[in-house]
N, C-alpha and C positions, 0 to 999 in steps of 0.2 A: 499604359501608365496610370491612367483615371482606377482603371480597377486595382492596382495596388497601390494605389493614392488612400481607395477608400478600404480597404485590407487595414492596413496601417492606421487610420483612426481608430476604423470596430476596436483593432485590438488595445489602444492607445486606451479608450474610452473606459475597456473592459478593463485593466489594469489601473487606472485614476479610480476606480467602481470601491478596490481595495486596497489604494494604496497607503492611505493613513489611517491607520488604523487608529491609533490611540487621539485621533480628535475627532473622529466621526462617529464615534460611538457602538465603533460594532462589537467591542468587548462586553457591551451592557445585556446580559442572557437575563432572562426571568427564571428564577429559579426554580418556579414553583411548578415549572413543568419538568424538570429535569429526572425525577429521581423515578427508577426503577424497582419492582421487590420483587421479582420472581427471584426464586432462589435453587441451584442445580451443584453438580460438581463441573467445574470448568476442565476444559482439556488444555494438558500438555503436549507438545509434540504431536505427533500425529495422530490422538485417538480417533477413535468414529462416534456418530452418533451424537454428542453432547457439542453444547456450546464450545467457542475456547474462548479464556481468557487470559489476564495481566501479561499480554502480548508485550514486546517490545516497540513492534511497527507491526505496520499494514501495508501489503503489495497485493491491491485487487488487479484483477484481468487488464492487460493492457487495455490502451482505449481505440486503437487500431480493430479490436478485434472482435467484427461488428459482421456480419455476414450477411443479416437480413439489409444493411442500410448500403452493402456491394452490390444484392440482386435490383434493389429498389426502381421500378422506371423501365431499367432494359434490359431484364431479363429475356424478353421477345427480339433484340436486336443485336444480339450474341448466340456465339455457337449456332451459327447456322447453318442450313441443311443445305444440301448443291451449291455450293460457291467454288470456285474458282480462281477467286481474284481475291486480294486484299478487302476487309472492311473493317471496320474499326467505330470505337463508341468512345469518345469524352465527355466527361460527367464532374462536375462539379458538388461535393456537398456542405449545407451550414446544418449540424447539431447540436443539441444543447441536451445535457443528462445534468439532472440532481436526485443524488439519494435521501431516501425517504426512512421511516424508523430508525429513526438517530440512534436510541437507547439501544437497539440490539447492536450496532457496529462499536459504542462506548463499551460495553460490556466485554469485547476484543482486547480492547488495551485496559483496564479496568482491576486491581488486586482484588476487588471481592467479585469471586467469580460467579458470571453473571447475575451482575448486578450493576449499572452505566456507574454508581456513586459508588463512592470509599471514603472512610473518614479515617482523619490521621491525629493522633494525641499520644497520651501517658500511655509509657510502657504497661505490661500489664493489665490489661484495663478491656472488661468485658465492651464488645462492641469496636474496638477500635482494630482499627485491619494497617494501617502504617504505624511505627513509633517515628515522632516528630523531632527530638531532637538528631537523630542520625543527619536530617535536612537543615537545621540548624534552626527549629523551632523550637520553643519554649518548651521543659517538659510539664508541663500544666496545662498547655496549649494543646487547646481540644477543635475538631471543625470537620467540614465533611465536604466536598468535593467530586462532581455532575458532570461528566462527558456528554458531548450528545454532538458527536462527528458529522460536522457533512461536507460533502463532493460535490464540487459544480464542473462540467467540462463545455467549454466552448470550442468543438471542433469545425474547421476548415479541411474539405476531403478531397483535393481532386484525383480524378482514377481515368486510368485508358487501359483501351480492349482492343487489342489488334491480333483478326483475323488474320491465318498466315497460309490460308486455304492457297495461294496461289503456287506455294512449296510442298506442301501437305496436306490433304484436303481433314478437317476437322482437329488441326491443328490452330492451337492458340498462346499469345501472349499476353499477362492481365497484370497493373500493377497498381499501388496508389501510395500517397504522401499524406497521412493523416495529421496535419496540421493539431494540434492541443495546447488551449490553453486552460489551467488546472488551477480551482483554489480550493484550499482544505483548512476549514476551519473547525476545532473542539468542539469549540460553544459552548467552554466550562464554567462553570457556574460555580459558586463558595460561599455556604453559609457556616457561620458560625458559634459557637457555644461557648465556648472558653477561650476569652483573650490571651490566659497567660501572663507568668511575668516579664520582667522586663532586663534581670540575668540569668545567668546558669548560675547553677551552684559553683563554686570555688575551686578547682582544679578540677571543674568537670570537661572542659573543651580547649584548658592549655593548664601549663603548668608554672604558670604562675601566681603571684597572691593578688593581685589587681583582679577587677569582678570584669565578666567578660559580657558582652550587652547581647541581644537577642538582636540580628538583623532582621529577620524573616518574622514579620509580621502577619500572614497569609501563607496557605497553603500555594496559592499561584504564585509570589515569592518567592516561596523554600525552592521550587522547581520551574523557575524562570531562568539560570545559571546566569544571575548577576550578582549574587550575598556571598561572603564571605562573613567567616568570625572567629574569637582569638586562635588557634591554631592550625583551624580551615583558612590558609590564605588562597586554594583557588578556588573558582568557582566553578558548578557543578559545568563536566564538559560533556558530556551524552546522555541523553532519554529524559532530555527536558520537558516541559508538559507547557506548550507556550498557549498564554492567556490570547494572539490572535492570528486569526489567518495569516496565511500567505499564499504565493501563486507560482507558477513557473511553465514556460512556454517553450514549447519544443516539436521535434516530429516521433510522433507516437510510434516508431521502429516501421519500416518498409517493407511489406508485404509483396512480394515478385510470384506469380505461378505461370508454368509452361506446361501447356497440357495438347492432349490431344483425342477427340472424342472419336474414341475406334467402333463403335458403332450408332450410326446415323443413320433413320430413316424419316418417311414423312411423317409418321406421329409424334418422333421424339429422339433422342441419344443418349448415349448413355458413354461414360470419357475417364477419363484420371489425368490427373496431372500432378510436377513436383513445385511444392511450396515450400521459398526459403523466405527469411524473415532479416532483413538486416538491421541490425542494434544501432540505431541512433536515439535511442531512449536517452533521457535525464532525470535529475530531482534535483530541487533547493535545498541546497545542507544547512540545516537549523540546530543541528545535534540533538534530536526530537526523538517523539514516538509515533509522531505525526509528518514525515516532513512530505511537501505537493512532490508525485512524480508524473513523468511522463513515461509512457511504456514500460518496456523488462530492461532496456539496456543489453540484450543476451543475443543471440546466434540463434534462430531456429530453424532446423530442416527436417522435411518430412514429407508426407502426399496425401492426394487428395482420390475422393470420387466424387462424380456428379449425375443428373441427368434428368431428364424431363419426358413426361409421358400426356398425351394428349388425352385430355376425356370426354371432350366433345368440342363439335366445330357445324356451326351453321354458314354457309356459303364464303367463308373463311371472311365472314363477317364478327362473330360472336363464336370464344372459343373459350375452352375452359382447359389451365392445364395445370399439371400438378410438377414440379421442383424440388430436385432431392441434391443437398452437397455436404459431405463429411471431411473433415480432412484431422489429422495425429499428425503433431510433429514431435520434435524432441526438442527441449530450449537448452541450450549448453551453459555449462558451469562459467562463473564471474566470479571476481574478485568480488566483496565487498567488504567493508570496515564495519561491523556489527557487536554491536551492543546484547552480553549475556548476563544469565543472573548466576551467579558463585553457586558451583557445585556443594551441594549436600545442605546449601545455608534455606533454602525455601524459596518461595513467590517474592518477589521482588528485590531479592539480595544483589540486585545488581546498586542499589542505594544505598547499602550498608555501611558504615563509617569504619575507617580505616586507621589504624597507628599505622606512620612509619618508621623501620628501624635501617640500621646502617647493617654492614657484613659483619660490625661484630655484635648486632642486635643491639644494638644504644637506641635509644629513643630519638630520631633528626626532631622533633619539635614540631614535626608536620601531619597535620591531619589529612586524610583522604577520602573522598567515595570511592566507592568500587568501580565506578562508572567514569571515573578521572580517571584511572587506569587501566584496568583491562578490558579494554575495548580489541578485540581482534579481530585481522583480516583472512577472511576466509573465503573459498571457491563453493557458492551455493548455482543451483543448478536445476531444473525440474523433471522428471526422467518423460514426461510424456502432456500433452495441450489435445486435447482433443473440440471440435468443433462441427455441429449436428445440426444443420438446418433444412425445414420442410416449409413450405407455403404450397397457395392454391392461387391462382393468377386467372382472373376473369376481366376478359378483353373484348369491347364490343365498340367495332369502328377505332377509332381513337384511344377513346376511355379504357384506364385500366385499371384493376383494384388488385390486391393482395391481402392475403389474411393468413400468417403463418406462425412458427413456433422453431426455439431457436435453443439449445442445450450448449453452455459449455461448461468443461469441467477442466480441472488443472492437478498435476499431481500434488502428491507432497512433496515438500525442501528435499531434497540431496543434498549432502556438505561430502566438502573431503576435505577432511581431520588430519591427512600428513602433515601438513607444516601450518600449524595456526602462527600466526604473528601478530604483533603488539600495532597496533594500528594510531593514528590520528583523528579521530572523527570531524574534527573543523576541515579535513581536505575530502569528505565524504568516501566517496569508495575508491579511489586515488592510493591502490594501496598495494598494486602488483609489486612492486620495486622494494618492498618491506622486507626485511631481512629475516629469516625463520629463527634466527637465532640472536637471544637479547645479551649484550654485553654488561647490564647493569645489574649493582650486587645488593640493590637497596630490596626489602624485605618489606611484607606487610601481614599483619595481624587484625582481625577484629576485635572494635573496640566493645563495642557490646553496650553496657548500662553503667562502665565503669570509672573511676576518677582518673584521669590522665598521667597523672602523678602514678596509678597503679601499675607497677612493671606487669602485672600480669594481662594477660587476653582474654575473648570469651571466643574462641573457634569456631564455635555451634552453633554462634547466636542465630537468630532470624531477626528480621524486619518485620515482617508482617506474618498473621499467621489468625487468619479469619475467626477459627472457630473456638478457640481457648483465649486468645489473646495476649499469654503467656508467650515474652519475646527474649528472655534472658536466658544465658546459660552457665554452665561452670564454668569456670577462672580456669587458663593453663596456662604455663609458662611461653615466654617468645618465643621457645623452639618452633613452638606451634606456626612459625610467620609461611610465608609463600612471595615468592616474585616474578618478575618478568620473565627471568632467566631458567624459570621451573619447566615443564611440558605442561602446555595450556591445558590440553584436554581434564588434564589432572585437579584444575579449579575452575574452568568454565562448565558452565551447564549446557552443551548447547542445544538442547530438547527445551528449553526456555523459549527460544527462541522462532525454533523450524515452524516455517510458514506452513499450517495445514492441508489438507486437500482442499480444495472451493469447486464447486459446483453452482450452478445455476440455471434458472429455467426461464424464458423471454417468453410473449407473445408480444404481438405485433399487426397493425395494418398500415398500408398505405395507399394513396389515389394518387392519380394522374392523369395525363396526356399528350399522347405522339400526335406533331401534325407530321404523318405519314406521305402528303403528297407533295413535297417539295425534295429536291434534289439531295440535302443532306437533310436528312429528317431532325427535326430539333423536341424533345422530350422536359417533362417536370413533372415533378413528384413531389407529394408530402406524406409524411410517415409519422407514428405514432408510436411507441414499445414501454412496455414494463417487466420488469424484471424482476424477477423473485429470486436472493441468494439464498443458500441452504445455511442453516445456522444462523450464526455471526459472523461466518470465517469468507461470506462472499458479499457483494452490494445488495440490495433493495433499493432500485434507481429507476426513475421517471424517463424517458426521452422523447423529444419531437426533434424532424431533422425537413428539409425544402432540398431538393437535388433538382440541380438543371443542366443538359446535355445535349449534346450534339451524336448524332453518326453519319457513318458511310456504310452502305450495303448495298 
């Protein structure tokens, strides 16, 4: 009771650390470190090689899925050699990861591709990568706008290892509960150049004669989804850009493996076993680009290899051994409610402003984003997880060290495109039950650069568009509209979206100490890792972790 007496404050503590945001000051970033200027082509969709960027979200590697901080300790008191009988290892761990080079993961979510900054203003207008009134910004309203993302996870790990040698000899069963708790904050930053007036022109954003006022004073404003104005009565509902963290506490999905090392001798074995992953993943729904998750939320199953080879041993005092474990699973397709950018319109047409029309094309009076509405839910999936970890384990008496290297990579998104459906993003991915088919006949047009009062559309238009700046396009008539009731595939992008491949490469040490002469031998460890992602499309993260454990052998 004492120990989950004091569980329950850590996490109490850790969570008071972020919970008011806007009086503690943690929205206050300095700017002056924010901005980035390396300049490349960002990818869409799956390419290779290149950054990606103006992502909608970011799903890094679970946080479950840590290999080196499983072997950590007792590796020497598993998969052992001549047993007979039951033995078993319980292992407790506290870790803590923060990611580092902020600007390369800003640059992820980011319309000017890589580059962590964007600046949003006047249509037209060399330099400017957003048009600002689509968001309900002045258009004289000029500014610029610093990502610079980071990831803290405070994980709680217990794990057991039960020898089943007494059924099958080099048989085993291995599982753990990776406890997370996860904060993710921007740490955007907004300086400014041009305040802007204080309305729109005159039938630019309803159609009436009364002057309609600029709510959005700030770019973190316009994409906070609390402004409305004259005939934006809602507020933006997905791929908000929220000015402060948040946090969200869960079990990082449950790792179970049943193995059996088919060959063992006295230098070392060599095994496989089946690994399933069960999805008790979560995330905080903020209707974001950002929002904290825990795990995949997904299904994984698939297998492993392992084994250990001895390469020296002085009176089986002082030994040196080397550890090999790979394991490919598959993570199966989920629903989720996701946020795309409108096919054919560009880099971030998912914020495009919207006429709405009735079935007989009349104008309702109501403005839209593209992101108030077509938000759909879709089955994304990974076709293959692979996990590659080697170290080196030198043991003398007690004392034992580690020094190894740790590769995971994840594939690309899988979607299946049969049935996209019109989704809710406030109930996050709550979305299986969603009907493939929309019964509603209201109709939407882009509005473009043009007076509201103008029956005409701009189809073509874009949002943003880096390198010319040029965001307008020809006037067609409302046939031009699209709606719920249309086939998504036909106006969503979803290559805007698809999570790319991620790759990463870890090293890692850790110390310790088995007292070995007591009846259930009691072990502790501390560990150290860094991580290199490839790109932007994986973390660049720091970790230390303390593991303390019990066995039987």
């Amino acid at each position: 009771m004492k120990r989950l007496l004091c569980l329950g404050l850590f996490v109490a503590c850790v969570n008071a650390a972020y919970a008011d945001c806007d009086n503690d000051g943690c929205c206050a970033v300095n700017c002056t470190s924010c901005s980035s200027t390396t300049t490349c082509n960002g990818a869409r969709g799956c390419a290779e090689g290149v950054d990606a960027c103006a992502r909608p979200d970011f799903l890094p590697f679970s946080q479950g899925e840590n290999r080196a901080r499983d072997y950590a300790g007792q590796a020497h008191l598993q998969n052992l050699i001549d047993r007979d009988d039951w033995n078993w290892a319980l292992s407790a761990a506290f870790a803590y990861n923060q990611n580092f080079d902020k600007e390369r993961l800003g640059k992820h979510l980011s319309p000017s591709c890589c580059n962590n900054c964007f600046t949003v203003g006047p249509d037209n207008t060399s330099g400017v990568h957003v048009r600002g009134e689509d968001l309900g910004l002045s258009p004289t309203f000029r500014a610029t706008l610093c990502l610079r993302p980071e990831i803290k996870n405070f994980v709680f790990e217990p794990s057991f290892y039960l020898g089943l040698d007494r059924w099958v000899e080099g048989m085993y069963l291995w599982f753990k509960i990776p406890v997370n708790y996860t904060n993710w904050d921007l740490e955007i930053c907004e300086t400014s150049s041009q305040a802007g007036g204080t309305n729109f022109l005159e039938n630019l954003m309803d159609v009436g004669n009364d002057p309609v006022r600029v709510q959005a004073k700030s770019i973190k404003q316009a994409f906070a989804g609390t402004v409305t104005w004259g005939d934006k009565d809602l507020a933006l509902q997905a791929g908000r850009i929220p000015s402060c963290g948040d946090s969200k506490t869960g079990v990082a999905d449950i790792p179970v493996h049943l193995g059996w090392n088919f060959l063992t001798r006295d230098k070392g074995y060599l095994g496989l076993y089946l690994r399933t992953v069960f999805p008790t993943g979560t995330k905080e729904v903020r209707q974001s680009i950002f929002d904290p998750r825990v795990g995949y939320r997904r299904w994984q199953l698939g297998g492993g290899v392992q084994g250990r080879l001895e390469l020296y041993n002085k009176d089986d005092e002082t030994s040196l051994n080397a550890f090999t474990d790979l394991y490919v699973t598959h993570i199966f397709k989920n629903d989720e409610c996701r946020l795309f950018d409108k096919l054919n319109n560009g880099t971030w047409s998912r914020y495009l402003l919207l006429k709405e029309f009735d079935a007989n094309l009349a104008y309702t009076g109501r403005l839209r984003n593209f992101a108030d509405i077509f938000n759909v839910c879709i089955k994304s999936g990974f076709n293959w997880m692979v996990d590659f970890l080697f170290f080196l384990e030198l043991k003398h008496e007690g004392w034992i060290g580690n020094l190894g290297y740790e590769l995971k990579a994840r594939a690309c998104e899988d979607f299946d495109c049969e049935c996209l459906k019109i989704c809710d993003p406030a109930y996050g991915d709550d979305c299986e039950d969603c009907s493939c088919t929309s019964t509603s006949t209201l109709r939407y047009g882009v509005k473009g650069t043009q007076l509201v009062s103008n029956t005409n559309i701009q189809p073509t238009a874009t949002i943003s568009d880096a390198s010319t700046g040029n965001h307008a396009a020809a006037a067609a008539t409302a046939t031009n509209t699209f709606g719920t009731a249309d086939t998504l595939t036909s106006i969503v992008d979803v290559e805007s979206g698809r999570r790319p491949r991620m790759l990463s490469h870890k090293i890692y040490g850790t110390f310790g100490y088995t007292w070995e002469d007591r009846d259930y031998p009691i072990y502790s460890n501390l560990g150290v890792e860094v991580e290199f992602g490839d790109k932007n499309k994986a973390l660049r993260q720091w970790g230390v972790w303390g593991k303390l454990g019990v066995s039987y052998n």
